[in-house]
Residue frames as qw, qx, qy, qz and C-alpha x, y, z in Angstrom:
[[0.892, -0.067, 0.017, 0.446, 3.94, -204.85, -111.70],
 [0.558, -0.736, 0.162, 0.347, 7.13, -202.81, -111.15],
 [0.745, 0.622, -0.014, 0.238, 8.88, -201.88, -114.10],
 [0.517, -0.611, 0.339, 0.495, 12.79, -201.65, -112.95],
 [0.088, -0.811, 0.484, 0.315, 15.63, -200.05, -115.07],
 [0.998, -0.014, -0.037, 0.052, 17.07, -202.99, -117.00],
 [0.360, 0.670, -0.456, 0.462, 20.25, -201.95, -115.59],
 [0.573, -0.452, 0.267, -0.630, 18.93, -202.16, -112.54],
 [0.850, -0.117, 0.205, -0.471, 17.72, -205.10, -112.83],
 [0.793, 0.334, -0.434, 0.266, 20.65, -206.86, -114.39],
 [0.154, 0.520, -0.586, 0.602, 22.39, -205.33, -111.02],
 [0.693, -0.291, 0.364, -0.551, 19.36, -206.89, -108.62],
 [0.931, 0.135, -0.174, -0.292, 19.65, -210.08, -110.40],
 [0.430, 0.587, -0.604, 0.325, 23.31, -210.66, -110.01],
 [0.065, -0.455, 0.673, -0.579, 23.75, -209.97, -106.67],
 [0.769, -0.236, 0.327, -0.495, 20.60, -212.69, -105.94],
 [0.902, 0.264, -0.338, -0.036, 22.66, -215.32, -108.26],
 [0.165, 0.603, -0.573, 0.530, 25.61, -214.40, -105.45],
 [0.174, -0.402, 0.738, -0.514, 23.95, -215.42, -103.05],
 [0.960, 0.002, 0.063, -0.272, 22.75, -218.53, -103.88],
 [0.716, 0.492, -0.495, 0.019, 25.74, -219.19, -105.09],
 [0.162, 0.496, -0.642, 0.562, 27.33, -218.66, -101.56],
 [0.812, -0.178, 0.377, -0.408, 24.19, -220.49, -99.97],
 [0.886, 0.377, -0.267, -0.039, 25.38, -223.73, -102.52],
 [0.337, 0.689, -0.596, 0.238, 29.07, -223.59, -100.89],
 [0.740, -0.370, 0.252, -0.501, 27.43, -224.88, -97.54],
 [0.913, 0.078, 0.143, -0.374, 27.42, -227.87, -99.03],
 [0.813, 0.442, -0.339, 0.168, 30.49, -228.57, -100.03],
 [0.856, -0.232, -0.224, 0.404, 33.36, -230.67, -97.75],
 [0.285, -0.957, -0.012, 0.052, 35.35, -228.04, -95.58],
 [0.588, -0.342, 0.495, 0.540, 38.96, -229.36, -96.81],
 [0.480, 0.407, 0.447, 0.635, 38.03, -227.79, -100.27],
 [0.233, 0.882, 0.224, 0.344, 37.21, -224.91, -99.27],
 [0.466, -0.851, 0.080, 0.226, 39.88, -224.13, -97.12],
 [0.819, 0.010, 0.336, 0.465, 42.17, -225.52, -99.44],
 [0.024, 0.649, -0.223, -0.727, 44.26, -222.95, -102.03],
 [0.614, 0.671, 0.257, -0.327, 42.92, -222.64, -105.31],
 [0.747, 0.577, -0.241, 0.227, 46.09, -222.30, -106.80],
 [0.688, -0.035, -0.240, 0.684, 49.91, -222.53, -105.41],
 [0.202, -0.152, -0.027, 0.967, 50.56, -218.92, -103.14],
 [0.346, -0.403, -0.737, -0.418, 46.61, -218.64, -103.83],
 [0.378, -0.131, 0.595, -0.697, 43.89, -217.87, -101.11],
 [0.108, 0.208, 0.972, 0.001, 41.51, -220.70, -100.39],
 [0.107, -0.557, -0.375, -0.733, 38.03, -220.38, -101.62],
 [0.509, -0.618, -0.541, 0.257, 36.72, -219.36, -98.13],
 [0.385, -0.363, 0.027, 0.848, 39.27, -216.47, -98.30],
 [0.138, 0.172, 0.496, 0.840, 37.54, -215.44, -101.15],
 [0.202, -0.757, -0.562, -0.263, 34.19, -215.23, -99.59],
 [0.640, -0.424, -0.351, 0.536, 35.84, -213.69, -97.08],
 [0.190, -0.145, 0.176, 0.955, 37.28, -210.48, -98.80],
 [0.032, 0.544, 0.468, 0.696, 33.67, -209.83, -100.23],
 [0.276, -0.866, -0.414, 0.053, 31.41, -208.67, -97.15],
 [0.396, -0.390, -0.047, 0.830, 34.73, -206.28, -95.79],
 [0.086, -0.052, 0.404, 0.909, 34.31, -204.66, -99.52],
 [0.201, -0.594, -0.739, -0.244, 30.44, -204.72, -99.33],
 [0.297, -0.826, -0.349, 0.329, 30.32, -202.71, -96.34],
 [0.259, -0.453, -0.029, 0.852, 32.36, -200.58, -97.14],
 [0.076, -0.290, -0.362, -0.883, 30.65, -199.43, -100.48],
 [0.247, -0.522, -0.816, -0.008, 27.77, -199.67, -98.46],
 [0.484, -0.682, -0.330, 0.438, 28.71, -197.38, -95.83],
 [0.256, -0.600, 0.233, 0.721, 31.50, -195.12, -97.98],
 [0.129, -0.052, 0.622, 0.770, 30.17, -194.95, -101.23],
 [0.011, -0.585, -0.774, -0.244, 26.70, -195.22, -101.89],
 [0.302, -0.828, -0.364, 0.302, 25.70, -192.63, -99.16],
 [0.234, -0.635, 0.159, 0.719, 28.26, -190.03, -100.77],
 [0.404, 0.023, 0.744, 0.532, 27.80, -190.51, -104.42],
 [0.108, 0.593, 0.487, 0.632, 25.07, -187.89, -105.01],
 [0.359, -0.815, -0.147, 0.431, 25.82, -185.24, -102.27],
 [0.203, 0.926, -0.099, 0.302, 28.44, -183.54, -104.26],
 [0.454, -0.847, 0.275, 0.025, 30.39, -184.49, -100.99],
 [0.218, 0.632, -0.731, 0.137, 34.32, -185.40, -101.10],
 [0.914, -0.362, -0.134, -0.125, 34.21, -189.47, -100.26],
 [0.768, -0.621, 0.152, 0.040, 35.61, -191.24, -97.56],
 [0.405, 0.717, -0.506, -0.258, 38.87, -192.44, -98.39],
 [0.925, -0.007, -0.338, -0.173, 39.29, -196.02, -99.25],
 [0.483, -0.745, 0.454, -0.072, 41.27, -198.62, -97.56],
 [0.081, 0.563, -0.721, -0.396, 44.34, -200.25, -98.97],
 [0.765, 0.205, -0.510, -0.335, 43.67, -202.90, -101.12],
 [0.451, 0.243, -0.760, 0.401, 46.60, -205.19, -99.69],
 [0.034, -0.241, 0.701, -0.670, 45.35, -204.30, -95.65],
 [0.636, 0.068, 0.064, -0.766, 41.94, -204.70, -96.35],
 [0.850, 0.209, -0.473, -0.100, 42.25, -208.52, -98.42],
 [0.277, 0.301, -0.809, 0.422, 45.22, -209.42, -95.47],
 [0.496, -0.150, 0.401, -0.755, 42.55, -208.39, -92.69],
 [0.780, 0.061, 0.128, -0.610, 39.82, -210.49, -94.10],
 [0.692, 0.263, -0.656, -0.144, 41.55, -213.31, -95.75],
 [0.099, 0.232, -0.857, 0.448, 43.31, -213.89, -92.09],
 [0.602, -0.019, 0.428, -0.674, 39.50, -213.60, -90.20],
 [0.856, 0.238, 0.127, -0.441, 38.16, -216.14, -92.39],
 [0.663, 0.222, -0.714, -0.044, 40.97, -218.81, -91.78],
 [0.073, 0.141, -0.837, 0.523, 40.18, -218.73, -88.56],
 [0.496, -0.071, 0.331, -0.800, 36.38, -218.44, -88.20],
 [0.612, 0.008, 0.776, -0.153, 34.00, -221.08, -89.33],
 [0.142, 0.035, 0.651, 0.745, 33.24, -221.50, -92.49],
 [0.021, -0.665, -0.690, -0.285, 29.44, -221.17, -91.98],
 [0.183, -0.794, -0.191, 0.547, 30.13, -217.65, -90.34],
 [0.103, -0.499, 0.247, 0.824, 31.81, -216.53, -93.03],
 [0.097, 0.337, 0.728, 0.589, 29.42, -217.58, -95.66],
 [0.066, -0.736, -0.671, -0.056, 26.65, -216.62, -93.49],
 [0.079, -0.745, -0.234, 0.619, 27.92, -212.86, -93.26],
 [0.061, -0.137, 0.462, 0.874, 28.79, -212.41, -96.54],
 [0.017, 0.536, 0.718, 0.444, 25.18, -213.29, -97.66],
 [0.141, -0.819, -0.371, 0.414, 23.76, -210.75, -94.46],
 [0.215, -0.506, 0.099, 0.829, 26.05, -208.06, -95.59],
 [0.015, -0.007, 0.657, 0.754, 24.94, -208.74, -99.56],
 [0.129, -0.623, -0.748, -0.190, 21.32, -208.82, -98.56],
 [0.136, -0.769, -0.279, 0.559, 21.68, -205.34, -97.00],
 [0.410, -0.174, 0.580, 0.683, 23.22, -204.48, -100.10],
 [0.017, 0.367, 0.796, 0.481, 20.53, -205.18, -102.11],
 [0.240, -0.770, -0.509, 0.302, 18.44, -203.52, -99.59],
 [0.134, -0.597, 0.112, 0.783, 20.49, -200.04, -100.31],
 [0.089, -0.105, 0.636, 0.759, 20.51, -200.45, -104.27],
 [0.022, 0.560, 0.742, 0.367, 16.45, -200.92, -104.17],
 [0.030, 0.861, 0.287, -0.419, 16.41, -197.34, -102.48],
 [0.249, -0.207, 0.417, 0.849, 18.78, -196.00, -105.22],
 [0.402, 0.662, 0.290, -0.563, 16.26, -194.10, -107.65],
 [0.805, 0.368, 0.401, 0.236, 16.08, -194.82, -111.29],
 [0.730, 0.601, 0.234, 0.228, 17.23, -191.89, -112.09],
 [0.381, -0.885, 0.262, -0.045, 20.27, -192.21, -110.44],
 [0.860, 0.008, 0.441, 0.257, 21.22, -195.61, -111.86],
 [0.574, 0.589, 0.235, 0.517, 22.40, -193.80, -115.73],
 [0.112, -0.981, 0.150, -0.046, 23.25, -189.84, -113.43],
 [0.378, 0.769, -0.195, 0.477, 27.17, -189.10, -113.67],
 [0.604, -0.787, 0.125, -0.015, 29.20, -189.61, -111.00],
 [0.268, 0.789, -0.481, 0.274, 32.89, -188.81, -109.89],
 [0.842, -0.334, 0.204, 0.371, 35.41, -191.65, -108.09],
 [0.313, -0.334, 0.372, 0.807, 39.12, -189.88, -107.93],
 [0.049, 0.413, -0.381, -0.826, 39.52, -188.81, -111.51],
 [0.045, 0.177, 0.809, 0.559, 36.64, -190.81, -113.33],
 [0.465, 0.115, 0.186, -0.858, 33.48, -190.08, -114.33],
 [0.217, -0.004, -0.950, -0.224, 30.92, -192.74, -114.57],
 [0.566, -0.343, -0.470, -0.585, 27.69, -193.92, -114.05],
 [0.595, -0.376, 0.556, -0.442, 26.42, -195.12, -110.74],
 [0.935, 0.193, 0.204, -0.215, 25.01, -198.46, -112.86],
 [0.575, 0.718, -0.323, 0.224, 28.86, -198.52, -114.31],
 [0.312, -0.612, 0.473, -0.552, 29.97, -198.21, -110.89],
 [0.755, -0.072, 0.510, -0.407, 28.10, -201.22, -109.44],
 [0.900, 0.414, -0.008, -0.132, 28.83, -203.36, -112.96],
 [0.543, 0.537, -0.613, 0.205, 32.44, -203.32, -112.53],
 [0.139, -0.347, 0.883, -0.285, 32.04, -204.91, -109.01],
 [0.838, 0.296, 0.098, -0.448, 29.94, -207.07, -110.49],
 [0.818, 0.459, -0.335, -0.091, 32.25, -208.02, -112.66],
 [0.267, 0.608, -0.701, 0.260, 34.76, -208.41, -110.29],
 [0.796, -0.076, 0.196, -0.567, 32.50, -210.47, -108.38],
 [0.884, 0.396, -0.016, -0.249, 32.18, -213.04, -111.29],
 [0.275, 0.766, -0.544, 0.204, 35.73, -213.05, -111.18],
 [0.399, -0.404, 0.671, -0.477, 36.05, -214.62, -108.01],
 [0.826, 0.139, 0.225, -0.497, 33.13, -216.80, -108.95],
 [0.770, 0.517, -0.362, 0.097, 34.90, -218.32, -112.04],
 [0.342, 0.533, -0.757, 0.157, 37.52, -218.77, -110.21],
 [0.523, 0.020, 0.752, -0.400, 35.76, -221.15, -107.12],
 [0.866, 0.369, 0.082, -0.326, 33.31, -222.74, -109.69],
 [0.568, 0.539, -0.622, 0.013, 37.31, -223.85, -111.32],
 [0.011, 0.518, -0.779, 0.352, 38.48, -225.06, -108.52],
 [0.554, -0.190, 0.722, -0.369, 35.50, -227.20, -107.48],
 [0.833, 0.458, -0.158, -0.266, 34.99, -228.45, -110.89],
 [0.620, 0.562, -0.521, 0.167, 38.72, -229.70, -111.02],
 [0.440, -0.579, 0.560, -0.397, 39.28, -230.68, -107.74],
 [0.715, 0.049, -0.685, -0.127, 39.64, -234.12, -107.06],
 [0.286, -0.240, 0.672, -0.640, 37.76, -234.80, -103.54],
 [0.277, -0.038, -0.916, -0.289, 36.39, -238.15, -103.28],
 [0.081, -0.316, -0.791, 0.518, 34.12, -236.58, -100.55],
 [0.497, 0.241, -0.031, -0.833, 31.64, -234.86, -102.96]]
């Protein structure tokens, strides 16, 4: 057996509770998830929406620069980046946009099981911080979970007589 990091592994495990979670939404009635979560809100759909954009990109601009030493990419605005995706994913279906966010988070996972172990606890520089790579990956984690908590509220409290 494989002995992973247990950083590591707290970071492999997540991202497979993600995407069950987002296989689980399937199932639920397309007027709740399109619906807004709160007043001036995005709907949860929007929310699945905004993850793959930010997936790829650490995929693509972060990971791959984060122990070169090189100068990364620079990000893209917060605001253009959430507008972009929220807008794609009130218009697509709803099973496209679940079903790329899981592709995009299963390639994901696919990058973080080439990451060497001892790369997961090595020092690394975004703008002005220094921080761990396994630090790195735990705060979008956490912001993740965020998200989560908030959909899990919304379909707990909902009142849809079509569940």
């Amino acid at each position: 057996m494989v002995h992973l990091l247990k950083e590591k592994s707290e970071i492999l495990a997540h991202h497979q509770n993600f995407i069950t979670f987002i296989h689980s939404l399937n199932s639920k009635d397309e007027t709740l998830l399109r619906k807004p979560i709160a007043e001036g809100k995005w709907s949860i759909i929007e929310i699945v929406g905004h993850f793959y954009p930010w997936d790829e990109f650490v995929l693509q601009q972060r990971i791959p620069y984060l122990f070169t030493g090189e100068s990364l990419p620079k990000a893209p605005s917060d605001d253009e980046l959430n507008s972009r995706s929220s807008f794609i994913a009130r218009r697509e279906s709803i099973e496209n946009t679940l079903n790329k966010c899981v592709a995009v988070r299963q390639d994901f996972i696919k990058q973080l099981l080439q990451v060497s172990e001892d790369k997961w606890l090595s020092p690394i520089q975004i703008g002005q911080s220094t921080l761990t790579f396994y630090e790195y990956l735990k705060g979008l984690m956490e912001h993740d979970l965020h998200h989560i908590n908030q959909i899990k509220s919304t379909i707990n409290t909902g009142d849809y007589s079509s569940w």
